[in-house]
Backbone bond lengths (Angstrom), bond angles and torsions (degrees), N, CA, C in turn:
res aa  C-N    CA-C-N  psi(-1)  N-CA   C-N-CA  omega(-1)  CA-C   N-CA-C  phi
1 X - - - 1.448 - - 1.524 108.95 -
2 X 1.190 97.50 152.38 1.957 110.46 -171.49 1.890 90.56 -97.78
3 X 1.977 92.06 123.93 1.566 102.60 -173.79 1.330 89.34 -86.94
4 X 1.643 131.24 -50.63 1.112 126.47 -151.45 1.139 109.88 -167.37
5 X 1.600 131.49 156.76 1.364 132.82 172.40 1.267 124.33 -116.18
6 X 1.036 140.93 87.66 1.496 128.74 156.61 1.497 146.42 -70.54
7 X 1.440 121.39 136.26 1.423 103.37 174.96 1.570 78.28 -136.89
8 X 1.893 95.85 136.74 1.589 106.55 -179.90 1.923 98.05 -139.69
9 X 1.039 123.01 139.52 1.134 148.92 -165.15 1.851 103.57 -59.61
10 X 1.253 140.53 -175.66 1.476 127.48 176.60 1.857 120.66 -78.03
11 X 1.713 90.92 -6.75 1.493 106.23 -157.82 1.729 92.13 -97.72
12 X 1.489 102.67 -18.98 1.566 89.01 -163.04 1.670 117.68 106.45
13 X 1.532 118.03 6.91 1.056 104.59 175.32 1.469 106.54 -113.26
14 X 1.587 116.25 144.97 1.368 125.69 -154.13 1.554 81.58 -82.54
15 X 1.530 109.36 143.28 1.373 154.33 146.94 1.815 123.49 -73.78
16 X 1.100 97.10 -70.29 1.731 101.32 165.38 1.736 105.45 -147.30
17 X 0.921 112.10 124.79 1.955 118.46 153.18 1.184 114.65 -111.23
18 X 1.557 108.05 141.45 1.400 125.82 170.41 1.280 120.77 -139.91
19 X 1.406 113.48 108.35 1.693 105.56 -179.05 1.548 93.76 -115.62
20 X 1.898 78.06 177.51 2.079 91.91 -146.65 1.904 79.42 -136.32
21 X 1.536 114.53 6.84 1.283 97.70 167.87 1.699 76.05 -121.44
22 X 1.868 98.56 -172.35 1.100 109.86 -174.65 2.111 100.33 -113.29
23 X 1.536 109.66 134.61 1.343 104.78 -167.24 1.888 74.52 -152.79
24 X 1.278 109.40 143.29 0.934 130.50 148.82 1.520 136.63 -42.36
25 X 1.484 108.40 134.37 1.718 96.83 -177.02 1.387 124.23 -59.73
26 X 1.243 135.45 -20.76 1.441 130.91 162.20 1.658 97.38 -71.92
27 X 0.796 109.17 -76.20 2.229 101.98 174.70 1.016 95.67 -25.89
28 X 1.539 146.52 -99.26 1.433 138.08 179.93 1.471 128.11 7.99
29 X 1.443 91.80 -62.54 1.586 123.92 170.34 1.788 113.89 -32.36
30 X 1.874 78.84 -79.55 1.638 97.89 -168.40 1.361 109.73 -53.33
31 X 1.365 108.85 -42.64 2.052 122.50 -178.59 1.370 115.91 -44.51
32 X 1.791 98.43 -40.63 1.837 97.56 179.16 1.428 95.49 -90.16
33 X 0.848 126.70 -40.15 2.049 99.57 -177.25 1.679 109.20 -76.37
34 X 0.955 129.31 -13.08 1.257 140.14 -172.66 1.936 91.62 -86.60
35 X 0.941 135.11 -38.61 1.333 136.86 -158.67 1.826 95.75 -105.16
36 X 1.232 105.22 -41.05 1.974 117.58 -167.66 2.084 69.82 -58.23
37 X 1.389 124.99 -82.58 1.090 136.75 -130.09 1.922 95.36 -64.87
38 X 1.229 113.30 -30.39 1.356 113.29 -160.38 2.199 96.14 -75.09
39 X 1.364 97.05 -39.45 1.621 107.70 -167.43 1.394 87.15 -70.93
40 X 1.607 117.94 -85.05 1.511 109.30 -142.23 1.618 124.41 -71.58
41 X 1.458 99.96 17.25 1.670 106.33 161.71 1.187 120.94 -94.40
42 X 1.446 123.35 -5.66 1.369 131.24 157.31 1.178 131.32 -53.98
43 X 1.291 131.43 126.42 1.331 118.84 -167.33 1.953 95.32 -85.52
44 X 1.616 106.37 170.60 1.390 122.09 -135.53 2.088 78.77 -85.68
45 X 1.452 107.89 -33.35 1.406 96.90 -167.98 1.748 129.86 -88.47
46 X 1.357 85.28 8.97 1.857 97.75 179.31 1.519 92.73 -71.89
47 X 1.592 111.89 -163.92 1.380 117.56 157.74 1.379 128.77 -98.73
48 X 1.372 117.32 -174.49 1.448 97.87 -163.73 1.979 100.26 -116.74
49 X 0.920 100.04 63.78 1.177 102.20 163.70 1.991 125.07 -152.72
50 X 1.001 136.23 124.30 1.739 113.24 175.43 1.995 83.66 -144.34
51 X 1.604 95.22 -165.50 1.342 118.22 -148.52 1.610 90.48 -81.67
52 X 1.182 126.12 156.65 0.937 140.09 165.54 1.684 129.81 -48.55
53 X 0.937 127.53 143.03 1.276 113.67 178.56 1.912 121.30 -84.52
54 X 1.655 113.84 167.51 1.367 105.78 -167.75 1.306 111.04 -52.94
55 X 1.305 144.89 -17.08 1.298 154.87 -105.74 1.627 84.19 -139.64
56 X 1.240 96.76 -61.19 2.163 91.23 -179.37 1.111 126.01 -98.64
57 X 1.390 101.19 21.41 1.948 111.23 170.94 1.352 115.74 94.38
58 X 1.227 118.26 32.62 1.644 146.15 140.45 1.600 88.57 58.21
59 X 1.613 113.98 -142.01 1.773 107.90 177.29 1.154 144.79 -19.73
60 X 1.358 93.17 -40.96 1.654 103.81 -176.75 1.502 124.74 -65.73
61 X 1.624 100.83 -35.49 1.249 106.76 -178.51 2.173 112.36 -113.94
62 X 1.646 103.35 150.27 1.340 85.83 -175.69 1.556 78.35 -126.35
63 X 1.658 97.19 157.24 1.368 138.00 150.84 1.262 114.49 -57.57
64 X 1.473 138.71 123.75 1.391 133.73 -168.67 1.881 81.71 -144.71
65 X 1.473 116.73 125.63 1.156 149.95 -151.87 1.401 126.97 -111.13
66 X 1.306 144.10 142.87 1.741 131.41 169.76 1.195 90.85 -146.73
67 X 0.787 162.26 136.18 1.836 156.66 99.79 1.240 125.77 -47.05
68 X 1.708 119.39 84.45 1.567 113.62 -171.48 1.730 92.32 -100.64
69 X 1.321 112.16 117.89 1.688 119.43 150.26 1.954 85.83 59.40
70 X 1.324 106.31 -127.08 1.584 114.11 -153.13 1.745 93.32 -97.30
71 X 1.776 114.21 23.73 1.487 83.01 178.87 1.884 93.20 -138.43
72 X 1.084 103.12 152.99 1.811 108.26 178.76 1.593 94.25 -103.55
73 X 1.350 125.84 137.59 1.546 137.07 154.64 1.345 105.26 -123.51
74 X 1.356 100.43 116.55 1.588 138.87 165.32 1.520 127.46 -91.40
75 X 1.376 113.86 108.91 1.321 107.56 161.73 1.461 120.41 -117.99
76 X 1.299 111.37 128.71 1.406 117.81 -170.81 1.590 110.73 -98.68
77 X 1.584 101.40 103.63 1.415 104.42 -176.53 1.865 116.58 -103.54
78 X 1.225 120.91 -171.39 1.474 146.29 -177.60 1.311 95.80 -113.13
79 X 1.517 120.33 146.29 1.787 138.33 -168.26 1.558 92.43 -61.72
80 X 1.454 143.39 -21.63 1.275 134.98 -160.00 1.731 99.66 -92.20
81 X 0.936 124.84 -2.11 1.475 127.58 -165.49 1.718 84.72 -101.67
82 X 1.762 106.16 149.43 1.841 107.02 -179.53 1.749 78.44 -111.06
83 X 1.727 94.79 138.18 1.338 96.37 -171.39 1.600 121.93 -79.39
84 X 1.829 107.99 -17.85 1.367 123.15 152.77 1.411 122.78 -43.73
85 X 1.533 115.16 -49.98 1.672 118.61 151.24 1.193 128.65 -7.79
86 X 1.789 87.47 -81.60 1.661 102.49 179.16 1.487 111.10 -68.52
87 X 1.371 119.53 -39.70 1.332 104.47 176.09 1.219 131.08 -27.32
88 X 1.411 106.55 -59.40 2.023 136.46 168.40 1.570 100.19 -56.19
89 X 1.093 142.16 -14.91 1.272 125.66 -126.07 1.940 73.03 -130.49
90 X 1.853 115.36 -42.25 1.398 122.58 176.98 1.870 99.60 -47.56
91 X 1.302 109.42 -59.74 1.327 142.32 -149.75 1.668 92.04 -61.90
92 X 1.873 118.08 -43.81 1.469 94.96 179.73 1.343 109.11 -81.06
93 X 1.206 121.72 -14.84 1.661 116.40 -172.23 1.375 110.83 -67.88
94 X 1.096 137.04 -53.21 1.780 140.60 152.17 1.429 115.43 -53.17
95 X 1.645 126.76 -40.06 1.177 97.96 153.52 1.679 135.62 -34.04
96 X 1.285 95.58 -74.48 1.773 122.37 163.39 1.210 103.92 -23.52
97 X 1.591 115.98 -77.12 1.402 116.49 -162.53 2.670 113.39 -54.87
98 X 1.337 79.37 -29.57 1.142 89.95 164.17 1.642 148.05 -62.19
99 X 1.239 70.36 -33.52 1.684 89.39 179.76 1.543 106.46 -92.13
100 X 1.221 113.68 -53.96 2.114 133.39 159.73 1.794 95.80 -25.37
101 X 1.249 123.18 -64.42 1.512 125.03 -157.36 1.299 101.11 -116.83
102 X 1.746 140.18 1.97 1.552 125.59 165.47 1.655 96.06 65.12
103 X 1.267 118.41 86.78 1.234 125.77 167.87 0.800 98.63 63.02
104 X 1.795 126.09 80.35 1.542 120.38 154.54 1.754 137.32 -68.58
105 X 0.834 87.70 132.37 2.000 89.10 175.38 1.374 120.52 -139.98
106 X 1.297 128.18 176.33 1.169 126.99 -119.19 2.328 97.86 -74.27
107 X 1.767 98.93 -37.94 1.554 97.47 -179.86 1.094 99.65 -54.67
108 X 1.790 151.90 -12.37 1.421 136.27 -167.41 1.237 99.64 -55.81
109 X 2.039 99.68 -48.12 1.391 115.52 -153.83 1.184 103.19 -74.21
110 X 1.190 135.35 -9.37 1.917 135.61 171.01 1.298 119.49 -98.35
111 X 1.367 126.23 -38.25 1.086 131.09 175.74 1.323 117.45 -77.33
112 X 1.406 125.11 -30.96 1.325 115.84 171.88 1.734 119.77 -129.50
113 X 1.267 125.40 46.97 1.452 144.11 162.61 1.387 106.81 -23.39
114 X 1.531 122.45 -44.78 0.815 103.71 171.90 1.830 140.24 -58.40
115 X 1.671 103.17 -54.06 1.251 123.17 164.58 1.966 116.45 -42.91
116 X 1.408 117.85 -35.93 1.369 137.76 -133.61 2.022 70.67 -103.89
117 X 1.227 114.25 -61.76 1.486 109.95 153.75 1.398 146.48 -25.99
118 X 1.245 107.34 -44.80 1.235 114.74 -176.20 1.878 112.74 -100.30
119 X 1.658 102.52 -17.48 1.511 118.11 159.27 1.570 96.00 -61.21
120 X 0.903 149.76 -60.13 1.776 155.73 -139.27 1.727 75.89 -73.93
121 X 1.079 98.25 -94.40 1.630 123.38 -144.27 1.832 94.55 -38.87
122 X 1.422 115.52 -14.53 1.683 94.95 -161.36 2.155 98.69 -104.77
123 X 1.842 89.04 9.16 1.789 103.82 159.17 1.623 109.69 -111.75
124 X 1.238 128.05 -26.16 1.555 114.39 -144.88 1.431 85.07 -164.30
125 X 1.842 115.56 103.31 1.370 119.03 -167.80 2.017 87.00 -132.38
126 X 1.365 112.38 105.16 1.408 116.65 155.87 1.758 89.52 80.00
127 X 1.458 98.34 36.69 2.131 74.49 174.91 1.088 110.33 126.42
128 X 1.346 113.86 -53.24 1.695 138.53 -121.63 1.474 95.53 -116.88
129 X 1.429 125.41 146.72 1.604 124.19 152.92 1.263 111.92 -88.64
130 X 1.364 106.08 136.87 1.386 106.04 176.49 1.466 117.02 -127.92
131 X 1.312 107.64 6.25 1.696 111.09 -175.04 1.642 114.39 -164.61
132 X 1.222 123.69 95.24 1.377 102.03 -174.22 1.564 109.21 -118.77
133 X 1.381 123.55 28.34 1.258 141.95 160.85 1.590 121.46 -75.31
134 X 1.371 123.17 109.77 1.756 127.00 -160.52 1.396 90.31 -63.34
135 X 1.369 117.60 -60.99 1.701 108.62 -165.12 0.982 126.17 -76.87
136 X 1.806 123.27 13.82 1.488 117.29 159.21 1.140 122.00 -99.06
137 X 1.631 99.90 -21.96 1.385 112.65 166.23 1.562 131.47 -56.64
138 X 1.627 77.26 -30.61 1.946 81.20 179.12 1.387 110.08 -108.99
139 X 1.194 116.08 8.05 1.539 121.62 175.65 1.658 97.97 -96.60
140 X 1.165 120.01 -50.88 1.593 96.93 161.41 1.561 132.81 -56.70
141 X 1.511 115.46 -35.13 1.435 134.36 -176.83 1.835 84.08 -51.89
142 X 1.475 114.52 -68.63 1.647 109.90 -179.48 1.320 136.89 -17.06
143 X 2.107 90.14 -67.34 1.249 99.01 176.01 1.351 131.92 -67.53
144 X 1.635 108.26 -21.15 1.493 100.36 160.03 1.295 125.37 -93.49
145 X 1.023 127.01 3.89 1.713 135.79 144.36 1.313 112.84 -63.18
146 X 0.676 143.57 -45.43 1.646 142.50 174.52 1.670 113.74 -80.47
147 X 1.160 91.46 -20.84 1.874 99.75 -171.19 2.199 88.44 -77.63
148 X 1.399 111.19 -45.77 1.398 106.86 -172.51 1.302 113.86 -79.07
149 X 1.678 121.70 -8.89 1.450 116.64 176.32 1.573 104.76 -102.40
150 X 1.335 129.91 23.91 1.208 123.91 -178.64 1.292 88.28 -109.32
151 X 1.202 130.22 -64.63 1.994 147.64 154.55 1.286 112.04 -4.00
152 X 1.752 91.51 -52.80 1.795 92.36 -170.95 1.509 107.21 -76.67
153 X 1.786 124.34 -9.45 1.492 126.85 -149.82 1.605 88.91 -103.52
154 X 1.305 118.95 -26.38 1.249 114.56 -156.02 1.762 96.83 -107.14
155 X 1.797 117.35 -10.33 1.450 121.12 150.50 1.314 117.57 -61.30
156 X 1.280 110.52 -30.65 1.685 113.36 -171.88 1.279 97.77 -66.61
157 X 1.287 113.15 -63.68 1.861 123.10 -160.90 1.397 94.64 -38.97
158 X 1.493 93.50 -59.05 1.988 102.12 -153.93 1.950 93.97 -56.09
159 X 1.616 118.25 -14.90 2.180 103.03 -174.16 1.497 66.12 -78.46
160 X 0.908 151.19 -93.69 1.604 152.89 -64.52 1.964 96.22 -99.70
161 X 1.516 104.37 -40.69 1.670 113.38 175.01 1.983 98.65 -65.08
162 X 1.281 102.74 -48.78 1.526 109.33 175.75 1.550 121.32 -46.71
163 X 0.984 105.48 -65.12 1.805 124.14 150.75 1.481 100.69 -24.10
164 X 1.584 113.31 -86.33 1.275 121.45 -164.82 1.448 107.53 -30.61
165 X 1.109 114.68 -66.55 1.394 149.90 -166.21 2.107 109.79 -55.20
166 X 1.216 108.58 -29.57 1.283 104.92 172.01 1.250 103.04 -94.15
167 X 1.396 122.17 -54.81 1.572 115.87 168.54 1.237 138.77 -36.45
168 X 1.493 115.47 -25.87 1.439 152.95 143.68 1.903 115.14 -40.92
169 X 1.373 101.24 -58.69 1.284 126.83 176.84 1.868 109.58 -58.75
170 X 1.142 106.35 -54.00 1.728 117.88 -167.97 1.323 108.46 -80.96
171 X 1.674 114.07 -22.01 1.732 105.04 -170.60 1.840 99.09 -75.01
């Protein structure tokens, strides 16, 4: 089972976290510097996986790793997860996110948390995989991209009658 996800920047500052257990916001805390510090002292040619840190349940659980350019993605799994899995499993989530934003980088991951959110959840819902197919992933990512710019088109209309309508009111 998937404990948690991180993606933290080269400096160590978190990008997106998602945990699937429940840990406190200082735990939260300690987990990403405790995890930032354990990954990016690794050199680039080992592999990308080792034991978990004290903070996320030491042996039991391993750190499974990617280093794309200026960003680290972390998934913090349980011994039942194959860490080759997640490896593939790192690989569609940046795929995805790539294809969603056309060369994603790291402001995608700040500027739109929300979207970068709703990419996660439609692979990795409570733990669990639930989708590891790119083009359904991004064929839903669509439909709710288009589902919020139709929302936002049909918010406009409804200021613009509102507008009308006070201007209407004052003459």
């Amino acid at each position: 089972m998937i404990k948690a996800i991180l993606v933290f920047n080269n400096h160590g500052k978190p990008r997106l976290s998602k945990f699937y257990q429940h840990y406190s916001e200082d735990e939260q805390q300690q987990i990403i510097r405790e995890t930032f510090h354990l990954v990016s002292r690794r050199d680039d040619n080992v592999c990308s996986f080792l034991e978990g840190g004290t903070l996320i349940g030491g042996s039991d659980y391993r750190l499974v790793y990617r280093h794309y350019a200026t960003l680290y993605f972390v998934f913090c799994v349980d011994s039942s997860e194959s860490e080759l899995g997640i490896l593939d499993l790192i690989q569609v989530f940046v795929e995805t996110l790539d294809r969603c934003f056309e060369n994603v980088c790291e402001l995608d991951l700040i500027f739109h948390v929300d979207k970068v959110q709703h990419i996660l959840a439609e692979i990795v819902m409570g733990g669990m995989v639930l989708e590891t197919n790119m083009n359904e992933i991004v064929s839903r990512f669509l439909e709710q991209d288009k589902l919020e710019k139709s929302e936002g088109m049909d918010l406009s209309q409804e200021l613009s009658k509102i507008k009308a309508l006070i201007s209407d009111l004052t003459v």
